[in-house]
C-alpha positions in Angstrom: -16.9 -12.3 12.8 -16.6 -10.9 8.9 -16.1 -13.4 6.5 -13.0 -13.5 5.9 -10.7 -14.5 2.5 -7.8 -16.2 3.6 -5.0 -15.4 1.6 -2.4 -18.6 1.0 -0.3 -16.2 -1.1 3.0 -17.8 -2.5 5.0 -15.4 -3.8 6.9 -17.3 -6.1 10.8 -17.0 -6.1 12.0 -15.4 -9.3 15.7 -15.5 -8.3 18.2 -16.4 -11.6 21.2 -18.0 -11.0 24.3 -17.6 -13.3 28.0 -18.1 -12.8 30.5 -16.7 -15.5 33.6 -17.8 -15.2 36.7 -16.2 -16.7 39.4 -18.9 -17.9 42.8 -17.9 -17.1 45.2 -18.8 -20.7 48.1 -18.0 -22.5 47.9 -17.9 -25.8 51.0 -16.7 -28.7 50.8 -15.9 -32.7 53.9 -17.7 -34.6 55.8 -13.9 -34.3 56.2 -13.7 -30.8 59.5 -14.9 -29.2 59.4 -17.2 -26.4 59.2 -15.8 -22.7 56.8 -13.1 -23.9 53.2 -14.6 -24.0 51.4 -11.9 -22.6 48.5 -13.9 -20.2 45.3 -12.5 -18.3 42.7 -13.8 -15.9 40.5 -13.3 -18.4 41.9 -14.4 -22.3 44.5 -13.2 -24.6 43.8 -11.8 -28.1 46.0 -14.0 -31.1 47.9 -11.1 -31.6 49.3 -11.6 -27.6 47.6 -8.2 -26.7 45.8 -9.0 -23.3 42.2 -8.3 -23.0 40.6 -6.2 -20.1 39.5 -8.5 -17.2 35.9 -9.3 -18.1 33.3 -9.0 -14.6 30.4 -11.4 -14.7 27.2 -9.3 -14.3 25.3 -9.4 -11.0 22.1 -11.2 -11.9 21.7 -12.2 -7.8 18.0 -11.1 -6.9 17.1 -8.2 -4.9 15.1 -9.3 -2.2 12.2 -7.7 -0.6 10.7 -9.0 2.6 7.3 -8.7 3.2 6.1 -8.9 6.8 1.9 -8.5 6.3 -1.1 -10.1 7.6 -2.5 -12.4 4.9 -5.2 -14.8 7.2 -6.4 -12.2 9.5 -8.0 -8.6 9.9 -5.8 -6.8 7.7 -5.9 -9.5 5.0 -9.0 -8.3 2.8 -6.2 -5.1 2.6 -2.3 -6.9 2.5 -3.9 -9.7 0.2 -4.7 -7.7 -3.1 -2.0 -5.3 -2.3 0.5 -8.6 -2.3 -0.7 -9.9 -5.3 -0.1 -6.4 -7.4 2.6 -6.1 -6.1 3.7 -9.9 -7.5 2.3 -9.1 -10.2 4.2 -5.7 -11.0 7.3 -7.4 -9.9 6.8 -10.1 -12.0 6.3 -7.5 -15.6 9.5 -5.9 -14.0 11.5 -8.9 -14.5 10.4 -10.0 -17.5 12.1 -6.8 -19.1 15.2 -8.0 -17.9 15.0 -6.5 -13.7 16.8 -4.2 -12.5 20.2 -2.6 -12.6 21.1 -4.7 -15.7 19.4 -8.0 -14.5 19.0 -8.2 -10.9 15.5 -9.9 -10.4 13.2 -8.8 -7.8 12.4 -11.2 -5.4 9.4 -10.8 -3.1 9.4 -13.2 0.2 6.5 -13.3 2.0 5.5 -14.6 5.4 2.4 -14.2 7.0 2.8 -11.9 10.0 -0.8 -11.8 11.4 -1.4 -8.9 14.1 0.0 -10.3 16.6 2.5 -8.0 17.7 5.1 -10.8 18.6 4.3 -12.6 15.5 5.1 -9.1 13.3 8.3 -8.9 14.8 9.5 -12.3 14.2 8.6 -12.3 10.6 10.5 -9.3 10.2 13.3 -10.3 11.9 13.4 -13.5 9.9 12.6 -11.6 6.4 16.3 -9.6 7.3 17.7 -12.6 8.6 17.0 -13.7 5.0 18.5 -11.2 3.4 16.0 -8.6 2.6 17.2 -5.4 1.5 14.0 -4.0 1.4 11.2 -4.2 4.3 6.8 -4.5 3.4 4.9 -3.8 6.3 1.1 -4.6 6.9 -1.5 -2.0 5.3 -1.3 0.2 9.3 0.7 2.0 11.3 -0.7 0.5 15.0 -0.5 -3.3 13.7 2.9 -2.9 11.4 5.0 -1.2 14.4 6.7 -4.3 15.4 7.9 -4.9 12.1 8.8 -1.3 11.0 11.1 -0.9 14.5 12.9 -4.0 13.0 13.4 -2.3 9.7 14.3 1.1 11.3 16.8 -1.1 13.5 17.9 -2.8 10.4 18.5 0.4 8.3 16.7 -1.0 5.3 14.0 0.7 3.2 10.7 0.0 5.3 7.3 0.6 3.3 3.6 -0.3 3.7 1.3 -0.6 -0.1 -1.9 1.3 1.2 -1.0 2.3 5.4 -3.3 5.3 5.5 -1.6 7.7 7.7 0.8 10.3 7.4 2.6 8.6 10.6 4.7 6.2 8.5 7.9 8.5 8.4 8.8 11.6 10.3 5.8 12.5 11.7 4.9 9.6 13.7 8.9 8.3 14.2 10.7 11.8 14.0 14.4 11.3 12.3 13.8 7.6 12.4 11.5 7.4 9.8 13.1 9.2 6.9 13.3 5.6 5.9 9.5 4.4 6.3 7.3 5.3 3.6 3.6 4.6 2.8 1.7 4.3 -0.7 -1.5 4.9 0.8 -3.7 7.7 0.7 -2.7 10.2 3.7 -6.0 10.2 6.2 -5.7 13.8 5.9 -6.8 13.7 2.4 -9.6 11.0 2.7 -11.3 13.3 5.1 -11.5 16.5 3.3 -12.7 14.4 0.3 -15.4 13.1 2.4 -16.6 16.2 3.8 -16.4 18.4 0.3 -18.6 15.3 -1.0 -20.6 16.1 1.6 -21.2 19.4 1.5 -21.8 19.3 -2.4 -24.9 17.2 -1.7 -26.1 19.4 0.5 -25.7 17.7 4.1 -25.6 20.4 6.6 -25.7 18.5 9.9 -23.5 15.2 11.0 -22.6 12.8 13.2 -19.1 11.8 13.2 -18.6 8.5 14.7 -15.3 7.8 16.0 -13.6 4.5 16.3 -10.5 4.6 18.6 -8.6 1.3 17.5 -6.3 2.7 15.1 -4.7 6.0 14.3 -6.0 6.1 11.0 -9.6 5.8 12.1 -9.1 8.5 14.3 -7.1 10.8 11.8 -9.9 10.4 8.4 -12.7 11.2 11.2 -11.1 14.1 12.5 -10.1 15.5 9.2 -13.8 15.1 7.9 -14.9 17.3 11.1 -12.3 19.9 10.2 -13.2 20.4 6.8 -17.2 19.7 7.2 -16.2 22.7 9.6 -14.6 24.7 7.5 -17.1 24.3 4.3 -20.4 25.6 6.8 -21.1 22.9 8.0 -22.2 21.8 11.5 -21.2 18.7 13.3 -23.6 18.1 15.6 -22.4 15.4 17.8 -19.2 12.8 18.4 -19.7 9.2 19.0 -16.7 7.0 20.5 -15.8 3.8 20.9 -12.8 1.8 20.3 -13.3 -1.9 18.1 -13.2 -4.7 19.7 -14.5 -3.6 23.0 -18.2 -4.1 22.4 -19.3 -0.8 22.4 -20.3 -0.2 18.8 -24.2 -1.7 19.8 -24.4 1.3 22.4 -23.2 3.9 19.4 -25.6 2.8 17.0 -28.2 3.1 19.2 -27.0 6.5 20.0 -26.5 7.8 16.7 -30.0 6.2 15.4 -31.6 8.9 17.6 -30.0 12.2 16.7 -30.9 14.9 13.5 -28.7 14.7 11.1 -28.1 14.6 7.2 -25.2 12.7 7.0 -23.0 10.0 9.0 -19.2 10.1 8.8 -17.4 6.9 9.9 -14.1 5.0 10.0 -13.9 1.6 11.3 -13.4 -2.2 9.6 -13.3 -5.1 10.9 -16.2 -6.7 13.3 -17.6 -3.2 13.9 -17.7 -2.0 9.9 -20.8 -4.1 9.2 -22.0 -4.1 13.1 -22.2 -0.1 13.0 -23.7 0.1 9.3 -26.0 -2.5 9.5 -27.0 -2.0 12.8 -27.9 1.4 11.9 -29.7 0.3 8.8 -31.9 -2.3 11.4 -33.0 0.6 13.3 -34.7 2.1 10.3 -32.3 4.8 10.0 -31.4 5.4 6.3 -29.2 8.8 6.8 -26.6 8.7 4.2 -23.4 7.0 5.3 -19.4 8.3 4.1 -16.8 6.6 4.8 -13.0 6.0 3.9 -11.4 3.3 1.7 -11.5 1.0 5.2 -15.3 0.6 3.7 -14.4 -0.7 0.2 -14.7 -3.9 -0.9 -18.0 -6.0 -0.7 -17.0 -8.6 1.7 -18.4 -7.5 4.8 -21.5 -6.9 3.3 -24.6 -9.4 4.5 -25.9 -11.1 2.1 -29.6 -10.6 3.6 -30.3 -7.0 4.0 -29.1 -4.6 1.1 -27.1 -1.9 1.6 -28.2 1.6 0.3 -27.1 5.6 0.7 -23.9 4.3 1.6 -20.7 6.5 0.0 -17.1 6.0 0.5 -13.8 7.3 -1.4 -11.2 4.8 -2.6 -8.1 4.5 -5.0 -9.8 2.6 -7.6 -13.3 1.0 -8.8 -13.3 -3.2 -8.4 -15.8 -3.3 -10.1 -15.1 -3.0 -14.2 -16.6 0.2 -13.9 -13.3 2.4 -13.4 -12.5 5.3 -15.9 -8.9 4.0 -16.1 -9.2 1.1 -18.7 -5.7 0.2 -17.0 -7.7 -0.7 -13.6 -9.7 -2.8 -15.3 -7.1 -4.5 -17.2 -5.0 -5.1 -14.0 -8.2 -6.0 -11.7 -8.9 -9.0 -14.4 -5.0 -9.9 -14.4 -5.5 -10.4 -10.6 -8.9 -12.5 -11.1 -7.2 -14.7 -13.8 -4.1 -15.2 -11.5 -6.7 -16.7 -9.5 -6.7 -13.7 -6.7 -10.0 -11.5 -7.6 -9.1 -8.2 -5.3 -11.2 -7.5 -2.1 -10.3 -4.1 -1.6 -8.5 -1.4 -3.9 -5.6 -1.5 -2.1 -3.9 -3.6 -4.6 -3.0 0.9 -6.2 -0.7 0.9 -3.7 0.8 -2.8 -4.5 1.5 -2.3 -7.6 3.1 1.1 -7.6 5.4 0.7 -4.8 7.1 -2.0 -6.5 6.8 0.1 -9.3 8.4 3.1 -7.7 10.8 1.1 -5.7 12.5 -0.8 -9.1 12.9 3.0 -10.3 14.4 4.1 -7.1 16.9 1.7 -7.1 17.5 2.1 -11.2 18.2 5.6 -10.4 20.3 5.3 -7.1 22.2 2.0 -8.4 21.3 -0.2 -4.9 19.3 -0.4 -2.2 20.4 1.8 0.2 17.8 3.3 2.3 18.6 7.0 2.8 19.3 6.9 -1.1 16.0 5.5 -1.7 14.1 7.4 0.4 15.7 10.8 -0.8 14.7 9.2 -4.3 11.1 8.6 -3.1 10.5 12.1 -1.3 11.4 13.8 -5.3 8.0 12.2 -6.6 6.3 15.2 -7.4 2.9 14.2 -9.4 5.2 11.0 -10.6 3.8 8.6 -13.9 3.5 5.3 -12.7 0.9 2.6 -13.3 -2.9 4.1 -12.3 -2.1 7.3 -11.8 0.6 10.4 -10.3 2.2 9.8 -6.8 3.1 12.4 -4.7 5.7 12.1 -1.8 8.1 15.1 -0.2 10.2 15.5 2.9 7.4 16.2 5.1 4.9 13.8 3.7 6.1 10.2 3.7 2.4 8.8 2.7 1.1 9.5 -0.8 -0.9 12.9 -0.8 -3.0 14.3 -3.9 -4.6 11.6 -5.1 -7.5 11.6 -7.3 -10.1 9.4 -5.1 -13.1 7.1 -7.0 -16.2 8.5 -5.1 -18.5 5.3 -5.0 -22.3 5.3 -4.5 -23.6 1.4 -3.4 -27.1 0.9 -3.8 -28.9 -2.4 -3.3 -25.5 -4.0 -2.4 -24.0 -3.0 -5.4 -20.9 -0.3 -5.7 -20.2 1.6 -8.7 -17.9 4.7 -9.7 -19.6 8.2 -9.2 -16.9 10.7 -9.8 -13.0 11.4 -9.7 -12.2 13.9 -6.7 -9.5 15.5 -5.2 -9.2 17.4 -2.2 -9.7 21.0 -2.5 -7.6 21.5 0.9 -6.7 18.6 2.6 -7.8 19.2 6.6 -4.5 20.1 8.9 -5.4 17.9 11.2 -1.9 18.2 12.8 
């Protein structure tokens, strides 16, 4: 098993609490003749002109559930995307909230994978009160939780899920409400293959891991586009994690020609296939999505090299947005140094979501989500977002190609797909 970072992540409650209330009185100037003291609920001026009825402001917090796994699989992803997204919220309220000075409020509990477990958080998150559902960083493990939002009617939306399935295309009408801030699959795989093909890399294998839609989806797109660039793919490994196959693909894939190596997998496999690869003396440059980013699944005995992957942002003080950097060491100082670059999609989606709600006056989830599909090339922090109708994950991206030698990631280039690969 990976080493994991277990994530005890309290999301501190930044609910204010005011009462204002008016003082019904009667008051009369020495003109006035008896029996006609004008009164209201609220005051009365010394003249005995009544003041409007004065409404206390609504400074009750907003409150965003967040149903993600922060001690298992999916934490090296939820955890950093959490943390931004605290973060974010907290800058938000400390220029006075939203919608006058409505705090947000982020509630977390930890969901886990376990499909049972994802749909009781949930389900106790809008038992809470949340107005606004997170789901876990995929589509496969955050189902549970986003039927319960669906079911709820409530805003439903994942930081960094990397398929275009969270909305309509993967829920039909029900998912005009479900929305993504991750980069769509689609994307990551024509990136992939148009790095590929720049280096030269005629022949590959594509290595297929079954577990999850979006391992499927990045893979497939990277064949497409390869495809459609000159190049050849020259064979298709399967297997699906967790089932103990992976040993029989690397040996597989070891033996073929090839110039390059696509692959999408995480978890126990990520360093099983890589490494294993690497032990059997084959040094055929590796690409792979943002599932590869971070160094904790590295070992810390053989050094990894020719290894390649896209992501949203550098972890490693080396991105050309000074922002990143700025934000990356705001994390480390909080005492939460990010594992994977998935706290992009953290941070903007609360970012987003405080200006959805801004411009729609509440919460409501079809007016939210008709906010959020007008993002066209949108300003927030680290970048544009993009979101439409048809595309309820963020599309158009600029992607931080990364190059890891000896162990060691850094930023190679900015890149964005030329012609993202319809896959569907």
């Amino acid at each position: 098993m990976f080493r994991r970072t277990r994530f005890l992540l309290l999301l501190a409650v930044l609910a204010l609490i005011a009462a204002a209330c008016g003082d019904s009185s009667s008051d009369t100037t020495a003109g006035t003749t008896a029996g006609t003291t004008a009164t209201t609920a609220a005051a009365t001026t010394t003249t005995g002109a009544p003041t409007a009825t004065t409404t206390p402001p609504d400074v009750s917090p907003i409150i965003i559930g967040a149903a993600v796994d922060l001690t298992q699989n999916m934490a090296p992803f939820n955890g950093p995307a959490a943390t931004a997204a605290k973060i974010m919220a907290d800058r938000i309220n400390a220029a006075g909230g939203v919608l006058g000075g409505r705090p947000l409020e982020i509630l977390a509990i930890d969901s886990t994978v376990e499909p049972d477990l994802v749909k009781s958080a949930a389900v106790d998150l809008i038992s809470q009160g949340a107005e606004i559902l997170i789901v876990t960083c995929d589509f496969d493990f955050a189902a549970p939780a986003i039927q319960e939002g669906i079911g709820a009617g409530i805003l439903t939306v994942a930081p960094c899920g990397g398929t275009d399935r969270f909305g309509p295309v993967g829920l039909g009408a029900d998912g005009e409400i479900v929305f993504s801030f991750g980069n769509q699959a689609q994307d990551e795989g024509a990136v992939l293959a148009e790095f590929a093909r720049d280096q030269g890399w005629n022949d590959a294998v594509v290595v297929k891991d079954n577990l999850l839609v979006y391992f499927q989806d990045v893979v497939d797109a990277f064949d497409l586009r390869f495809t459609e660039l000159g190049g050849t793919v020259v064979a298709t490994e399967q297997f699906t994690g967790f089932d103990g196959t992976v040993g029989n693909t690397v040996t597989a894939v070891a033996n073929m020609d090839k110039d390059v190596i696509a692959i999408t997998t995480a978890f126990d496999d990520l360093p099983a296939l890589v490494f294993g690869l690497r032990s059997l003396g084959d040094d055929t440059p590796i690409v792979c999505a943002w599932a590869c980013d971070g160094t904790f699944w590295y070992q810390e005995d053989v050094p990894l090299n020719n290894f390649y992957y896209n992501t949203y942002v550098s972890l490693f003080g080396d991105d050309p947005d000074p922002e990143v950097n700025t934000f990356i060491q705001e994390m480390s100082d909080a005492g939460a140094p990010p594992l994977s670059a998935a706290l992009l999609g953290g941070a903007q989606m609360i970012q987003a979501l405080a200006n959805g709600i801004e411009a729609t006056g509440g919460t409501d989830a079809v007016a939210l989500a008709n906010y959020l599909e007008t993002l066209d090339n949108e300003a927030l922090i680290v970048g544009d977002v993009t979101l439409n109708a048809d595309n309820h994950t963020v599309f158009g991206r600029p992607h931080r190609m990364m190059g890891v030698m000896d162990s060691v990631p850094s930023f190679m280039e900015l890149r964005t797909a030329t012609s993202p690969a319809a896959i569907r």
